[in-house]
PDB file of N, CA, C and O in Angstrom:
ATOM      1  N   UNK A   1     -13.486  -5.854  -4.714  1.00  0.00           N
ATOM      2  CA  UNK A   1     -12.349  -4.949  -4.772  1.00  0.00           C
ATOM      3  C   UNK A   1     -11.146  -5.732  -5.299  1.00  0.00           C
ATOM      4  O   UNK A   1     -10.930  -6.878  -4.905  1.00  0.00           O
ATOM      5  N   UNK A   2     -10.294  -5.060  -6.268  1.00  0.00           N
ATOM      6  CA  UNK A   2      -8.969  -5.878  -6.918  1.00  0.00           C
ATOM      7  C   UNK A   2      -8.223  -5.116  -6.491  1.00  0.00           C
ATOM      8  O   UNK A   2      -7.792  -4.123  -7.077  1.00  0.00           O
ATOM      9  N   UNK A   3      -7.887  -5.590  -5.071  1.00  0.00           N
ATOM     10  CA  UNK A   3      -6.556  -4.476  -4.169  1.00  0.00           C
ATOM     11  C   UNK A   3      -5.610  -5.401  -4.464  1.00  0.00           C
ATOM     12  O   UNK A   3      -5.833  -6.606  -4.573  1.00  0.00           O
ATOM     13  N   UNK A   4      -4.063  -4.618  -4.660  1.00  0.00           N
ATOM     14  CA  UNK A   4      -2.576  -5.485  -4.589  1.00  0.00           C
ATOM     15  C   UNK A   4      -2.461  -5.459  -3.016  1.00  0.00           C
ATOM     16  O   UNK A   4      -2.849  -4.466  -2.401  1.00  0.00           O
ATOM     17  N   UNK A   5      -1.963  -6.477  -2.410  1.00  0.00           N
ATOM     18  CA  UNK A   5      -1.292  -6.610  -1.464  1.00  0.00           C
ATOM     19  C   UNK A   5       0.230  -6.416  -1.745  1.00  0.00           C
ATOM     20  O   UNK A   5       0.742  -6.582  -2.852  1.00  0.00           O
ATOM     21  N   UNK A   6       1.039  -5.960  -0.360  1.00  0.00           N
ATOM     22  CA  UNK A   6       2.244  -5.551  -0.618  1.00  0.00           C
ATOM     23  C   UNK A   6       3.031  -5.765   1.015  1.00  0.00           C
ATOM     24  O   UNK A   6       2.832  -5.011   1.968  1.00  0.00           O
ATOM     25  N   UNK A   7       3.842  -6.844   1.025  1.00  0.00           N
ATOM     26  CA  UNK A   7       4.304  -6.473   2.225  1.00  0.00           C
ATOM     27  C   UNK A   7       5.761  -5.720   2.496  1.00  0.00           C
ATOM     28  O   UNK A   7       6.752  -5.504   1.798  1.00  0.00           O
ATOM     29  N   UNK A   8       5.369  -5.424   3.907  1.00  0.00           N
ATOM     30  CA  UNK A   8       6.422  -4.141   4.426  1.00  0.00           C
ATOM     31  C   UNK A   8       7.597  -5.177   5.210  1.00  0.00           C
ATOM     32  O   UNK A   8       7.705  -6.356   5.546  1.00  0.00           O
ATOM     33  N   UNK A   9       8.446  -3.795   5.256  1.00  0.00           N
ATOM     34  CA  UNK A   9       9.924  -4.083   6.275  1.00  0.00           C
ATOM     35  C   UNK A   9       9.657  -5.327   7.033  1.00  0.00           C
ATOM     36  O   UNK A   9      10.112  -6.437   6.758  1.00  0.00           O
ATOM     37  N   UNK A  10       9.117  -5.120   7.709  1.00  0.00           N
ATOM     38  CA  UNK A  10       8.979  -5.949   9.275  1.00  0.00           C
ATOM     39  C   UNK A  10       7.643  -7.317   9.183  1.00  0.00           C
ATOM     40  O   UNK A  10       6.764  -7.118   8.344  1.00  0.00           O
ATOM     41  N   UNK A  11       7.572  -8.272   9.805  1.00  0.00           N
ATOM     42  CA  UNK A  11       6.781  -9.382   9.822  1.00  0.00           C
ATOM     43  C   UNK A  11       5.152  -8.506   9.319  1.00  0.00           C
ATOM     44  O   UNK A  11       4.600  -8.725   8.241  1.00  0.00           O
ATOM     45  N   UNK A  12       4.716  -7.698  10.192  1.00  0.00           N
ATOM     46  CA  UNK A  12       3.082  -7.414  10.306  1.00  0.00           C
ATOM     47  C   UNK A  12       3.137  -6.113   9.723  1.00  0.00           C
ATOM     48  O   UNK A  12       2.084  -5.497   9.889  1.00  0.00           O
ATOM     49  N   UNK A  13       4.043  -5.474   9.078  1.00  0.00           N
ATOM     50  CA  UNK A  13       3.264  -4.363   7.864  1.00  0.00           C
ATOM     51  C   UNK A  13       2.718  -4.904   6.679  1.00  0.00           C
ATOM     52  O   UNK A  13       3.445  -5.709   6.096  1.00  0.00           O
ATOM     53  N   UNK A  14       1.387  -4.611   6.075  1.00  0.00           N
ATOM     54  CA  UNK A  14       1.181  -4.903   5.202  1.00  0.00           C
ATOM     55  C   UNK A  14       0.647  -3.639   4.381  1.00  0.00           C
ATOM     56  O   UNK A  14       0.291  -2.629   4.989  1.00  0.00           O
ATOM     57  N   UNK A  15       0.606  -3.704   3.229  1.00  0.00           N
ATOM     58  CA  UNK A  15       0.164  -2.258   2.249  1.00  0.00           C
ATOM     59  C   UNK A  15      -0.819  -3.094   1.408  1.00  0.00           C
ATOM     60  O   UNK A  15      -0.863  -4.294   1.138  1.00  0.00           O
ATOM     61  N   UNK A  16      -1.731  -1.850   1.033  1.00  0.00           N
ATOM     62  CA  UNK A  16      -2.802  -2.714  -0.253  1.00  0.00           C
ATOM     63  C   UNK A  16      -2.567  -1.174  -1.191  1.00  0.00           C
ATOM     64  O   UNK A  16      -2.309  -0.055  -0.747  1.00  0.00           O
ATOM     65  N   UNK A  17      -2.761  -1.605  -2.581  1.00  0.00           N
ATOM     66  CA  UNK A  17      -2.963  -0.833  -3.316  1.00  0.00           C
ATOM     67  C   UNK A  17      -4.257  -0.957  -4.052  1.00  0.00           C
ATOM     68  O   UNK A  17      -4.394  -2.045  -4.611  1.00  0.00           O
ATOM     69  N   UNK A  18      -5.432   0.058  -4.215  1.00  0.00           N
ATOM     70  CA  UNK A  18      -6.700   0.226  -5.132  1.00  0.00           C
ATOM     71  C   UNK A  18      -6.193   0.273  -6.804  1.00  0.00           C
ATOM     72  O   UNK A  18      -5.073   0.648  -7.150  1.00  0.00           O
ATOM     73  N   UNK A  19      -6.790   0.015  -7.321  1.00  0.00           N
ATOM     74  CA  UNK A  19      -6.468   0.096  -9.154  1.00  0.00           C
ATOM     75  C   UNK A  19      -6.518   1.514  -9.372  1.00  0.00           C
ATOM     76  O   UNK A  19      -6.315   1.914 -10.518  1.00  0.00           O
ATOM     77  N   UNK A  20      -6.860   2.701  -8.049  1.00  0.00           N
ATOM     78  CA  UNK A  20      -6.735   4.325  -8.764  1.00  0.00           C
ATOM     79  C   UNK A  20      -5.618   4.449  -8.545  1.00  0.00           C
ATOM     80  O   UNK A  20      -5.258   5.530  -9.013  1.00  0.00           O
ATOM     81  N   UNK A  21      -4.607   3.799  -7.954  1.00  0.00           N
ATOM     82  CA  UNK A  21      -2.906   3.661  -7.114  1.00  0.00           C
ATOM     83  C   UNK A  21      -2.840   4.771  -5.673  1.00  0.00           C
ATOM     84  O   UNK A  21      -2.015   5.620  -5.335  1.00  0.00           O
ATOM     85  N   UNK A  22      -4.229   4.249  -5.011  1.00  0.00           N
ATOM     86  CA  UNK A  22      -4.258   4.703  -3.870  1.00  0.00           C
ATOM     87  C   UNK A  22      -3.777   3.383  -3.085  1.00  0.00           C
ATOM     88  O   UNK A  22      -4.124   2.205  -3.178  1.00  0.00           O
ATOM     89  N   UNK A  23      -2.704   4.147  -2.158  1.00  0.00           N
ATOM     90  CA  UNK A  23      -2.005   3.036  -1.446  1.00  0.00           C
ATOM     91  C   UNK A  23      -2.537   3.777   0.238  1.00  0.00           C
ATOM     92  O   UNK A  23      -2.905   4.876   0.655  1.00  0.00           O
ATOM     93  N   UNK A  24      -2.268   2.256   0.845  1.00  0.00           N
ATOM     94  CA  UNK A  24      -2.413   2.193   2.284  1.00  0.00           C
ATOM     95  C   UNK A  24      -2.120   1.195   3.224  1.00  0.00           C
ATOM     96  O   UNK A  24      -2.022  -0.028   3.126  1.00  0.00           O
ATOM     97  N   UNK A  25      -1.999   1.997   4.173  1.00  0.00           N
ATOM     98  CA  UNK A  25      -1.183   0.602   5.224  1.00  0.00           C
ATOM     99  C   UNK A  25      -2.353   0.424   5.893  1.00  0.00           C
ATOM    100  O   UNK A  25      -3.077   1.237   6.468  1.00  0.00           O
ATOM    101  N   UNK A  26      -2.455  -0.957   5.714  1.00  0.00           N
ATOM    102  CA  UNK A  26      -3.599  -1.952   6.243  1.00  0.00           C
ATOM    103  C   UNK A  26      -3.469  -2.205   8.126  1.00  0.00           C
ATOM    104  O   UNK A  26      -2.582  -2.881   8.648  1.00  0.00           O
ATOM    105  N   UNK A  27      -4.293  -1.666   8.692  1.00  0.00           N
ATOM    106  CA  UNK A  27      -4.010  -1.028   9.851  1.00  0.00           C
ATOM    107  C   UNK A  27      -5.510  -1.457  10.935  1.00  0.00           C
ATOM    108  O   UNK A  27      -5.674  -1.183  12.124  1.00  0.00           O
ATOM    109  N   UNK A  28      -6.443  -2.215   9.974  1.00  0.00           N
ATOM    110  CA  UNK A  28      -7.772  -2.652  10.684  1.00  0.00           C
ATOM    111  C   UNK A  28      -7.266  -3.817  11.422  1.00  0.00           C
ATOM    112  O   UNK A  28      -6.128  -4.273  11.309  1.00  0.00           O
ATOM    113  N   UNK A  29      -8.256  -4.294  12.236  1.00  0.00           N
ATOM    114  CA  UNK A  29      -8.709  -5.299  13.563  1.00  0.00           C
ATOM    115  C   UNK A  29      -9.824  -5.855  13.008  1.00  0.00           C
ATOM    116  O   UNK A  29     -10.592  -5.237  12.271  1.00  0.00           O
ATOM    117  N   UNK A  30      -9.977  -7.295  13.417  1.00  0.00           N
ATOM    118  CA  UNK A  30     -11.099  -7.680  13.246  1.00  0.00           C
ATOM    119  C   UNK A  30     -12.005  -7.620  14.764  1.00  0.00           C
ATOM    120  O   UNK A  30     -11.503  -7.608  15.888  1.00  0.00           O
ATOM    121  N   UNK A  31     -13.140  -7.596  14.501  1.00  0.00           N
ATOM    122  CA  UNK A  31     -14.166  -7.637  15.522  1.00  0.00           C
ATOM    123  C   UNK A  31     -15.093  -8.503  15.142  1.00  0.00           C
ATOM    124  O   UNK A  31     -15.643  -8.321  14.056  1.00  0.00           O
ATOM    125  N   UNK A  32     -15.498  -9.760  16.066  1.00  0.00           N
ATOM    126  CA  UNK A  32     -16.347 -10.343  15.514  1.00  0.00           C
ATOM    127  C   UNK A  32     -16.414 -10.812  13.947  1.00  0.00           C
ATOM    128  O   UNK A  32     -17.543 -11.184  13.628  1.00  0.00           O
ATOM    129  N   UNK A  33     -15.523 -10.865  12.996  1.00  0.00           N
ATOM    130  CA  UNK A  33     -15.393 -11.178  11.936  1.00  0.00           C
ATOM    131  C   UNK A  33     -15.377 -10.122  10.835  1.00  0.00           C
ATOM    132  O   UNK A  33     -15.074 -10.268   9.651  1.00  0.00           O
ATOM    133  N   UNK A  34     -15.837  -8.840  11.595  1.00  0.00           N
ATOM    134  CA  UNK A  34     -15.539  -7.747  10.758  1.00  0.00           C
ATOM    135  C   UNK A  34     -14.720  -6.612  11.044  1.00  0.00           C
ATOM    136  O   UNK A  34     -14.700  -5.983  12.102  1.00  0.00           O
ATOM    137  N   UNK A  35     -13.829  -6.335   9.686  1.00  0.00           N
ATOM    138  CA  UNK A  35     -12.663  -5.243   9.593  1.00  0.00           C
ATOM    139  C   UNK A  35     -13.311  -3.953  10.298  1.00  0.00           C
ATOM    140  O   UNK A  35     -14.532  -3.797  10.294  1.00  0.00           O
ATOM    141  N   UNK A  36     -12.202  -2.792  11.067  1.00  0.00           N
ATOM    142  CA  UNK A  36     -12.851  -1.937  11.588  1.00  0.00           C
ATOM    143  C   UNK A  36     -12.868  -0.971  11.288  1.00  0.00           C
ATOM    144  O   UNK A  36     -13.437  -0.134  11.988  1.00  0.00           O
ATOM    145  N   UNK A  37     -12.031  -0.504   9.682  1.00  0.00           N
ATOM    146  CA  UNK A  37     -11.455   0.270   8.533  1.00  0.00           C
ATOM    147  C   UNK A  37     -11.169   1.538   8.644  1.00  0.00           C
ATOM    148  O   UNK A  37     -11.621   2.586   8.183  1.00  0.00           O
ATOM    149  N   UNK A  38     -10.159   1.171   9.488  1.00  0.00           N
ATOM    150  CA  UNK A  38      -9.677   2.129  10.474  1.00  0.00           C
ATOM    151  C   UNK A  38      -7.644   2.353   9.788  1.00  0.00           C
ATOM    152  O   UNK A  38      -6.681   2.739  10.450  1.00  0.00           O
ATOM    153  N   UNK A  39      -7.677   2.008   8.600  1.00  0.00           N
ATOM    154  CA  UNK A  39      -6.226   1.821   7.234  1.00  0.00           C
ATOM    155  C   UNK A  39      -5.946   3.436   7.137  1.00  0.00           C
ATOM    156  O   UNK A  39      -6.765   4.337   6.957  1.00  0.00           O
ATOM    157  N   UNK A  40      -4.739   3.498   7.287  1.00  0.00           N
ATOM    158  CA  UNK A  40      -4.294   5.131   7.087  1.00  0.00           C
ATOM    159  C   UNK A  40      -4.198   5.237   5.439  1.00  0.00           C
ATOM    160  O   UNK A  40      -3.523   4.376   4.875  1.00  0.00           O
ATOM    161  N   UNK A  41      -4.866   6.290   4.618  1.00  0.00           N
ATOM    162  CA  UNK A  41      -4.130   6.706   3.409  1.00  0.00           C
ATOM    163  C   UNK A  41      -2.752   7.252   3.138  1.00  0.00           C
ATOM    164  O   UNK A  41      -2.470   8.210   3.858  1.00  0.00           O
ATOM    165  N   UNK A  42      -1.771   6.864   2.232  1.00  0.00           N
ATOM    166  CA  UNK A  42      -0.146   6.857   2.462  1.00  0.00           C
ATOM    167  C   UNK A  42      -0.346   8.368   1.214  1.00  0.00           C
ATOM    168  O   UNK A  42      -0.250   9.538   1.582  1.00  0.00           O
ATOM    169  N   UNK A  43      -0.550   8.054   0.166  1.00  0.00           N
ATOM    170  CA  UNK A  43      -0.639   8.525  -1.259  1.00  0.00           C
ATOM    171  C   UNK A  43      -1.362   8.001  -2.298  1.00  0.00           C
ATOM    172  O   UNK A  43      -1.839   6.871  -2.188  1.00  0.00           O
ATOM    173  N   UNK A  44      -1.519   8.680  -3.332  1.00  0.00           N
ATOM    174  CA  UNK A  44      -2.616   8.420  -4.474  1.00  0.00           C
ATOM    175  C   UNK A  44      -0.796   8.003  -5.475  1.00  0.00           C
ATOM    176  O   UNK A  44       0.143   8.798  -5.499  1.00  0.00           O
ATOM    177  N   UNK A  45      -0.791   6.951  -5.989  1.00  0.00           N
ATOM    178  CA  UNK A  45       0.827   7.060  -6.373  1.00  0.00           C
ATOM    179  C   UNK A  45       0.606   7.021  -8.542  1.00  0.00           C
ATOM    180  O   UNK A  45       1.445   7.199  -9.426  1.00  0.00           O
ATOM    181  N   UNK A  46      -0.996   6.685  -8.614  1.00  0.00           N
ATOM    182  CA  UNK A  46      -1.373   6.438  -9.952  1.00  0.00           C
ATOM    183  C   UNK A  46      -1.564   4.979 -10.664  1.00  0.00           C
ATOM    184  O   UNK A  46      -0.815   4.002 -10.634  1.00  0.00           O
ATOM    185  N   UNK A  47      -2.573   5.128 -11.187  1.00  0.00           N
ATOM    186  CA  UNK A  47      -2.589   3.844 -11.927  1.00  0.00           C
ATOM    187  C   UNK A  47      -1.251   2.983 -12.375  1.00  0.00           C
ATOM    188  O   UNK A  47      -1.087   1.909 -11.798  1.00  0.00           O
ATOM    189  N   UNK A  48      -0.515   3.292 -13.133  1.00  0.00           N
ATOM    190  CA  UNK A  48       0.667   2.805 -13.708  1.00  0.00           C
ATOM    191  C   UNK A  48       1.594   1.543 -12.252  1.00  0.00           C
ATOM    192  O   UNK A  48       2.180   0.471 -12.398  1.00  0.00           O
ATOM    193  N   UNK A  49       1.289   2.416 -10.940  1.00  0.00           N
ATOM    194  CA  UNK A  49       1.542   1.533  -9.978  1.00  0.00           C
ATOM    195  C   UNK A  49       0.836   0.647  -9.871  1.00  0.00           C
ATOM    196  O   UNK A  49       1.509  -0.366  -9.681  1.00  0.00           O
ATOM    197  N   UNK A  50      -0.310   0.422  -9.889  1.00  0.00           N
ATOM    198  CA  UNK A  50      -1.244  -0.718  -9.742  1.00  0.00           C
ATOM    199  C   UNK A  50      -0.807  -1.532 -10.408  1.00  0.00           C
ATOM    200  O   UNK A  50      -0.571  -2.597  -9.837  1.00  0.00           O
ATOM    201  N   UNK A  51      -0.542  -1.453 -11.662  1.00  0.00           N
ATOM    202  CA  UNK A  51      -0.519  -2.505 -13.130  1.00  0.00           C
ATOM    203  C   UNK A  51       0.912  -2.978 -12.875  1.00  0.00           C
ATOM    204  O   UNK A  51       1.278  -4.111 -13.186  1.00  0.00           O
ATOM    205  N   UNK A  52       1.745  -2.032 -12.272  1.00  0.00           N
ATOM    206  CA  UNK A  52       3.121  -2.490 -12.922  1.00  0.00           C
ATOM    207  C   UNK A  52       3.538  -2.154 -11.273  1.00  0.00           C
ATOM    208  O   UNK A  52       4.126  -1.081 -11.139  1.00  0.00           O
ATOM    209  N   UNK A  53       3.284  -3.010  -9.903  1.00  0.00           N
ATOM    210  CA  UNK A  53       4.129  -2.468  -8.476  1.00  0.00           C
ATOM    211  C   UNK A  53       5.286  -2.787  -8.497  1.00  0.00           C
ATOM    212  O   UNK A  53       5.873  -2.677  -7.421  1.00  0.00           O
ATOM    213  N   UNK A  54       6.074  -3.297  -9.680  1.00  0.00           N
ATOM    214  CA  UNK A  54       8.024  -2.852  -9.136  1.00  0.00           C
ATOM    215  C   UNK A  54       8.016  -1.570  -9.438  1.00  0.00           C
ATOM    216  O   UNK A  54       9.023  -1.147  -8.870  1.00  0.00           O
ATOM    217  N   UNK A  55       7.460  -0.600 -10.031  1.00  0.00           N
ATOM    218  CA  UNK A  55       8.164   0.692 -10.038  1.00  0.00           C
ATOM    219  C   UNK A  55       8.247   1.334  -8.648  1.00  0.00           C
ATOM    220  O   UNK A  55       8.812   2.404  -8.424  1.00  0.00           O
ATOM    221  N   UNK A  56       7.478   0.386  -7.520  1.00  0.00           N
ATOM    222  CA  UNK A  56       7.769   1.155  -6.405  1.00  0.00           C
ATOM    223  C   UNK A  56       8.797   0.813  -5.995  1.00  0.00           C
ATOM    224  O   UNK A  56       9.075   1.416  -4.958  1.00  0.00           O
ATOM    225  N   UNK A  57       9.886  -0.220  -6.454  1.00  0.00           N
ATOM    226  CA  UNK A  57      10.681  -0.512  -5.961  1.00  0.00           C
ATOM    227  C   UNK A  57      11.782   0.507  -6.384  1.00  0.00           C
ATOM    228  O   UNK A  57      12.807   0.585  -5.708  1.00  0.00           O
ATOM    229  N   UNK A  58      11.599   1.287  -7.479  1.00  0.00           N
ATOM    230  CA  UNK A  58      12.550   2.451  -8.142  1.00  0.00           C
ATOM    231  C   UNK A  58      12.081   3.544  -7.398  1.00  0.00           C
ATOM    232  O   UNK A  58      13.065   4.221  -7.101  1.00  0.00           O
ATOM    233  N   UNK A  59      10.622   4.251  -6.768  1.00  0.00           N
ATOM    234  CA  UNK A  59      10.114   5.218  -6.336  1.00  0.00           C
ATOM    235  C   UNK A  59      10.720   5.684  -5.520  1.00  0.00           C
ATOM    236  O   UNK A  59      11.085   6.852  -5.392  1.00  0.00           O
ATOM    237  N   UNK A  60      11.034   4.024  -4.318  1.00  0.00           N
ATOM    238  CA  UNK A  60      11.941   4.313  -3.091  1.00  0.00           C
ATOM    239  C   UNK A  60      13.306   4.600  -3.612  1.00  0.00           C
ATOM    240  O   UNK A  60      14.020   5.319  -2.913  1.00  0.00           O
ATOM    241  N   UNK A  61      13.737   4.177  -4.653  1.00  0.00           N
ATOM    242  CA  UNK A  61      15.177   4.686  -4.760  1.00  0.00           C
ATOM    243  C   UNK A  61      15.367   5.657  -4.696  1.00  0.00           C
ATOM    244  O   UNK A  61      16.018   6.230  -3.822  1.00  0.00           O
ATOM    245  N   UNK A  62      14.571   6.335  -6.092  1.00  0.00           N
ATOM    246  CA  UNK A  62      14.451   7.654  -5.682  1.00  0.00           C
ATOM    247  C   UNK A  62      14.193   8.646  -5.011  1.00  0.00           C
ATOM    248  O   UNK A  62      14.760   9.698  -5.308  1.00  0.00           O
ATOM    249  N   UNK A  63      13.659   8.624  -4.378  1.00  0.00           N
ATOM    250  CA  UNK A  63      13.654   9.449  -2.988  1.00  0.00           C
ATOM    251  C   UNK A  63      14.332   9.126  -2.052  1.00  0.00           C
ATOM    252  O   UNK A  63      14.481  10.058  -1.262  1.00  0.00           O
ATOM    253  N   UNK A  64      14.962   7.956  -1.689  1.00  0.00           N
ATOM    254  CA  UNK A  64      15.959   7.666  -0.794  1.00  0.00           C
ATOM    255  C   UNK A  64      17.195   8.505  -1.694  1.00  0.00           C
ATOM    256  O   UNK A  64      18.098   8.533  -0.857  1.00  0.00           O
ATOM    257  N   UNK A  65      17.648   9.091  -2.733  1.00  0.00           N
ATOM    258  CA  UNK A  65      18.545   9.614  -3.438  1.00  0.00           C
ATOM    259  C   UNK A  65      18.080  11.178  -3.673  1.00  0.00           C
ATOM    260  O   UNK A  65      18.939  11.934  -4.126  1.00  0.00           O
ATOM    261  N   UNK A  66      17.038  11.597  -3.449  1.00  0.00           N
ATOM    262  CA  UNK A  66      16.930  12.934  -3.087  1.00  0.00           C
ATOM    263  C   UNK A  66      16.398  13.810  -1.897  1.00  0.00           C
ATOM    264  O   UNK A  66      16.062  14.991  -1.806  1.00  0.00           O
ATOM    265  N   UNK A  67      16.461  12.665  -0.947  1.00  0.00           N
ATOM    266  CA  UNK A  67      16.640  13.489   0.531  1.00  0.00           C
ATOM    267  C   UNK A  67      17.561  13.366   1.018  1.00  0.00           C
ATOM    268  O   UNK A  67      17.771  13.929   2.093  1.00  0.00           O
TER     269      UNK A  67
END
């Protein structure tokens, strides 16, 4: 898998993004050495995010500017 990692606000959020620009907050435990893939889906945000993740840094603008 060629997931982006992405970290959040606070010390222990972390986000991964898939190359379809399905994003998610990485939310598993390990057990015994294995993940329990138990990651909430956030949004599908599109390829173009994968390739290029500062535009999420404009995404949040924008929507922080239209709510």
């Amino acid at each position: 898998m060629n997931e982006k990692w992405l970290k959040g606000d606070d010390e222990d959020s972390w986000y991964y993004m898939l190359e379809n620009g399905d994003l998610y907050s990485w939310e598993s435990e390990t057990r015994d050495g294995m993940f329990n893939g138990e990651d909430r889906f956030i949004e599908n945000l599109g390829e173009e995010f994968y390739h290029n993740p500062g535009l999420l840094s404009e995404l949040e603008l924008i929507r922080e500017n239209t709510n």
